[in-house]
C-alpha positions in Angstrom: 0.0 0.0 0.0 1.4 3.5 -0.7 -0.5 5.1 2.3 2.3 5.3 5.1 -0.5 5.0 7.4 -1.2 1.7 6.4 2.1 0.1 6.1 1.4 -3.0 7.5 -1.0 -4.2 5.2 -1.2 -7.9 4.2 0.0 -8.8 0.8 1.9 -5.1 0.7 3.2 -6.7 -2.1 -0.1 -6.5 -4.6 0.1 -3.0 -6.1 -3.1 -1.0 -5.1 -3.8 3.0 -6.4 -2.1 5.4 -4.8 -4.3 7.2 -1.9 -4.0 10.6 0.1 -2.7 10.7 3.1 -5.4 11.3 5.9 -6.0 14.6 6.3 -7.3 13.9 2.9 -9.0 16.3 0.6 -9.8 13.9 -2.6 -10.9 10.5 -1.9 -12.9 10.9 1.3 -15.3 8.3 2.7 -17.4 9.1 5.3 -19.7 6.5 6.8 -22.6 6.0 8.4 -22.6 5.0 12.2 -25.6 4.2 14.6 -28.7 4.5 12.9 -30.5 1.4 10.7 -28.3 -0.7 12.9 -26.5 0.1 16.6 -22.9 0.5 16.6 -20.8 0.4 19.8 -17.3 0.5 21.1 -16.6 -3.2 20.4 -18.3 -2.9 17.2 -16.4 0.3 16.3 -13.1 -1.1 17.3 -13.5 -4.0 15.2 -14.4 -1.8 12.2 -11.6 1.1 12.8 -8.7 -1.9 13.6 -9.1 -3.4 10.1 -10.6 -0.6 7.9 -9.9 2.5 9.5 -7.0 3.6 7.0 -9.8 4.1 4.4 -12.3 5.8 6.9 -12.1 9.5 7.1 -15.1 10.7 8.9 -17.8 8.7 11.0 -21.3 10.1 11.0 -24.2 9.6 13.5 -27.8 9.8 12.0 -30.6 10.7 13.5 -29.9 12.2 16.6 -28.8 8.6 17.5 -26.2 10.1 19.6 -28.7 11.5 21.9 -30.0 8.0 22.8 -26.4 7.0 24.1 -24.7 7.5 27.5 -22.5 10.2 27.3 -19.8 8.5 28.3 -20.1 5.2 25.7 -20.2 8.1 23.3 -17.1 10.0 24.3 -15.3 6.7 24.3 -16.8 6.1 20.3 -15.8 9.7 19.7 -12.2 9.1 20.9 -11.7 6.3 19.2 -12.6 7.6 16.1 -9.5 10.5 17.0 -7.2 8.0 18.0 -7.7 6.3 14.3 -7.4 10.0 12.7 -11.5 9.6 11.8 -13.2 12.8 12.4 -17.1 13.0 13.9 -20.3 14.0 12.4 -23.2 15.2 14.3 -25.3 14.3 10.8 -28.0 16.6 9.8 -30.1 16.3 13.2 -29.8 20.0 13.5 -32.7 20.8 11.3 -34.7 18.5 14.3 -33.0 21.1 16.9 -33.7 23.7 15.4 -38.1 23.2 16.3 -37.0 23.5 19.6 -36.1 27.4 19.6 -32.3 29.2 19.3 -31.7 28.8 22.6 -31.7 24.8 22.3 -30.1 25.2 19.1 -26.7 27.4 20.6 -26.5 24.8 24.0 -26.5 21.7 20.7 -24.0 23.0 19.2 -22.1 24.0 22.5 -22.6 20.6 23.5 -21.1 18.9 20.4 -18.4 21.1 21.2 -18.0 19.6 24.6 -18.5 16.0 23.8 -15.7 16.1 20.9 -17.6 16.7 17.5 -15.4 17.9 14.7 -18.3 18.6 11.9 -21.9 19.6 12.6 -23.6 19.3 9.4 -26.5 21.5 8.6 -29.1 20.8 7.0 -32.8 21.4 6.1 -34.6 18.6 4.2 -37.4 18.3 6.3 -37.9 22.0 6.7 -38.0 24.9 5.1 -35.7 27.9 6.2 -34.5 31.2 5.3 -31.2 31.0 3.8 -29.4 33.5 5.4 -30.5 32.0 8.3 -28.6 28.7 7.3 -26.0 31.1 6.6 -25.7 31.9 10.2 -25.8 28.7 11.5 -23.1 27.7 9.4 -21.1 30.6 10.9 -22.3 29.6 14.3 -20.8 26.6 13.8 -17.8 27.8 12.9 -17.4 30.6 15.9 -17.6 27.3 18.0 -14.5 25.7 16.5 -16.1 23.3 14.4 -15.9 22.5 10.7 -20.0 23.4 9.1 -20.9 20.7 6.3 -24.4 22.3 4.6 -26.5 19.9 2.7 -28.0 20.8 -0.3 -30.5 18.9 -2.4 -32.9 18.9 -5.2 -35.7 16.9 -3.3 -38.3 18.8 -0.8 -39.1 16.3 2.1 -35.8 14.5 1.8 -34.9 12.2 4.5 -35.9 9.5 6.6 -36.3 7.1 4.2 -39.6 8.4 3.0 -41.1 6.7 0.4 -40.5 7.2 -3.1 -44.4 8.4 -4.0 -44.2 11.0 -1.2 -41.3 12.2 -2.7 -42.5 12.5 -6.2 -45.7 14.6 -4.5 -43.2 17.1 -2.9 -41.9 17.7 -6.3 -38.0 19.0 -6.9 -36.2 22.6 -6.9 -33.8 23.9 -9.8 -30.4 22.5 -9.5 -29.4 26.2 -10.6 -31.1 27.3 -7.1 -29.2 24.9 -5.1 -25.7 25.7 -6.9 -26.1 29.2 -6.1 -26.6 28.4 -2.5 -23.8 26.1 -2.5 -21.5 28.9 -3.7 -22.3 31.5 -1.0 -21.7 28.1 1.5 -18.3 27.5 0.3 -17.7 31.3 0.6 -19.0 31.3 4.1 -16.0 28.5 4.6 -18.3 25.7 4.8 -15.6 22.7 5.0 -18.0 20.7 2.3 -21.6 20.5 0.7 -23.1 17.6 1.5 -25.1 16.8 -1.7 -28.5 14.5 -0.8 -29.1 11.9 -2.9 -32.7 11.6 -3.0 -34.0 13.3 -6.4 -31.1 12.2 -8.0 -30.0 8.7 -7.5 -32.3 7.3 -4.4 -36.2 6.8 -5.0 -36.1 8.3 -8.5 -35.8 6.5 -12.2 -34.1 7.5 -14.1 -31.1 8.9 -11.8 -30.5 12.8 -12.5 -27.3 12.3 -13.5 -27.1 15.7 -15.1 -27.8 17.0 -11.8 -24.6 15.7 -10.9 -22.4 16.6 -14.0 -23.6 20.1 -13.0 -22.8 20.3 -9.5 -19.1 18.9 -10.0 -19.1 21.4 -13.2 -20.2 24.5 -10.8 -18.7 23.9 -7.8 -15.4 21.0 -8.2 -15.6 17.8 -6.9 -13.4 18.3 -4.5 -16.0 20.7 -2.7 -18.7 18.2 -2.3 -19.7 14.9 -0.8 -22.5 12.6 -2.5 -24.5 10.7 -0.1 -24.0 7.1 -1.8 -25.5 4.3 0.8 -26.3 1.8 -2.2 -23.5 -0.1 -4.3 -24.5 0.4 -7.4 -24.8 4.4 -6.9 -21.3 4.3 -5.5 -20.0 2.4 -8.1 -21.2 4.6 -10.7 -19.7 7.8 -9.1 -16.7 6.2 -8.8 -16.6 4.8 -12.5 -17.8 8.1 -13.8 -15.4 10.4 -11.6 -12.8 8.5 -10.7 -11.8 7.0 -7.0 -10.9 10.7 -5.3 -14.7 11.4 -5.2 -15.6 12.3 -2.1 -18.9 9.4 -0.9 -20.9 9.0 2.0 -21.8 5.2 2.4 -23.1 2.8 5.5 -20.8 1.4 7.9 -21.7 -2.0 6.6 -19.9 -1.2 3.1 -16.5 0.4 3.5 -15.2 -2.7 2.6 -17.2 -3.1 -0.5 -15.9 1.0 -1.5 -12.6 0.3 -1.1 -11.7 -2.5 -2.6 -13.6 -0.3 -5.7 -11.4 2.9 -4.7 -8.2 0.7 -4.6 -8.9 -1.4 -7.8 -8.8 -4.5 -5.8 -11.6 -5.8 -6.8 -14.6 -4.7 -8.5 -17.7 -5.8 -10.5 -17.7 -6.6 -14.4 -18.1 -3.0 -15.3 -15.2 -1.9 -13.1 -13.3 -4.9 -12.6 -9.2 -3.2 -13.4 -10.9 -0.1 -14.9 -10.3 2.3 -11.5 -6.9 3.4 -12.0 -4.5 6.5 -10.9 -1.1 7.5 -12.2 0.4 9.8 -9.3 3.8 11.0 -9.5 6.5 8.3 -8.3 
């Protein structure tokens, strides 16, 4: 493996694509923690002691944190540093927020306290001023933390809600949420989280134009593309190349790597994923 971090790989021998170091910039995998299934220490020890070279960031969902005792989920959070994996909050903030500023400024203070690197803001289920998301996303950022907006095409998005729900809520202009996305990234956002649903989850045909667009606009290297299904990974990563930055479930880091890497890979990618970095 090229990655110093990883030198003690098994079969170093077998040549695999040159990766960033962690900090990285290009490349990044984020994945999903507690949510559809519960994740502990053991668990996450397990996971970080065989994978955690390819794991940049580790994101709660849906407020799942809140259920925990705070001191299981200190130990997870520290864990994750000791492993050089950053911390989402996940977009629970958009839940916070019905509960008034003042619940909104001790959230964030606490996600301070508790070791959070990245709250990420977001507002699929409701609909808010943008220059108030604006502020948050400096809030965020007054508190020490890194702000990841999501931006999306889909009203109603999240939750898993079903697909003919969705299509009722109807979409926005891709142009809209482009333009938003810019005044983010000049507001130092550290990346837009871009949601999938609209584009590649609970739609046919994907809007893969949508996507072509964003990465057009804005550079890949500014965004994130929520990618919790193989085949959607796979495309991004056969269409862009394995620096993309993808969000996927715990249960398939090993699955996106071996893609990432060229390890391994289905028919359509199987020794297609390649780099050429400079030796």
């Amino acid at each position: 493996m090229n990655d110093p971090q990883n030198k003690e790989r098994a079969f170093d021998f077998l040549p695999l694509n040159e990766r960033e170091c962690k900090p990285r910039k290009v490349g990044i995998t984020e994945i999903r923690g507690p949510y559809y299934t519960a994740m502990g220490i053991r668990y996450l020890e397990d996971l970080l002691g065989t994978m955690g070279a390819y794991v940049d960031i580790l994101k709660f969902a849906g407020g799942s944190f809140a259920l925990m005792p705070k001191k299981v989920l200190r130990e997870m959070i520290n864990l994750c540093h000791g492993s050089n994996v950053e911390v989402s909050t996940g977009g629970f903030i958009e839940r916070v927020l019905a509960w008034g500023a003042a619940i909104v400024d001790r959230y964030i203070e606490e996600c301070k306290a508790v070791g959070f690197d990245i709250v990420e803001v977001s507002a699929g289920f409701i609909t808010l001023p943008f220059d108030d998301i604006l502020r948050l996303v400096e809030k965020v950022q007054r508190a020490g933390l890194k702000a990841k907006p999501e931006i999306g095409i889909q009203f109603g998005a999240g939750g898993a809600t079903k697909a003919e729900e969705l299509a009722a809520e109807g979409t926005r202009s891709p142009q809209w949420a482009i333009k938003q996305a810019k005044r983010l990234l000049e507001a130092g956002a550290y990346l837009i989280m871009i949601e999938s649903e609209g584009i590649t989850e609970n739609v046919s045909p994907w809007r893969r134009e949508v996507v072509a667009e964003f990465i057009d606009k804005l550079g890949l290297e500014n965004l994130m593309f929520e990618a919790a299904d193989p085949e959607v990974f796979s495309w991004y990563i056969k269409d862009y190349g394995p620096e993309v930055n993808l969000f996927v479930d715990h249960s398939q880091i090993v699955q996106l790597e071996c893609l990432r890497s060229g390890l391994w890979g289905t028919k359509s990618s199987w020794g297609r994923v390649l780099t050429y970095k400079k030796s």
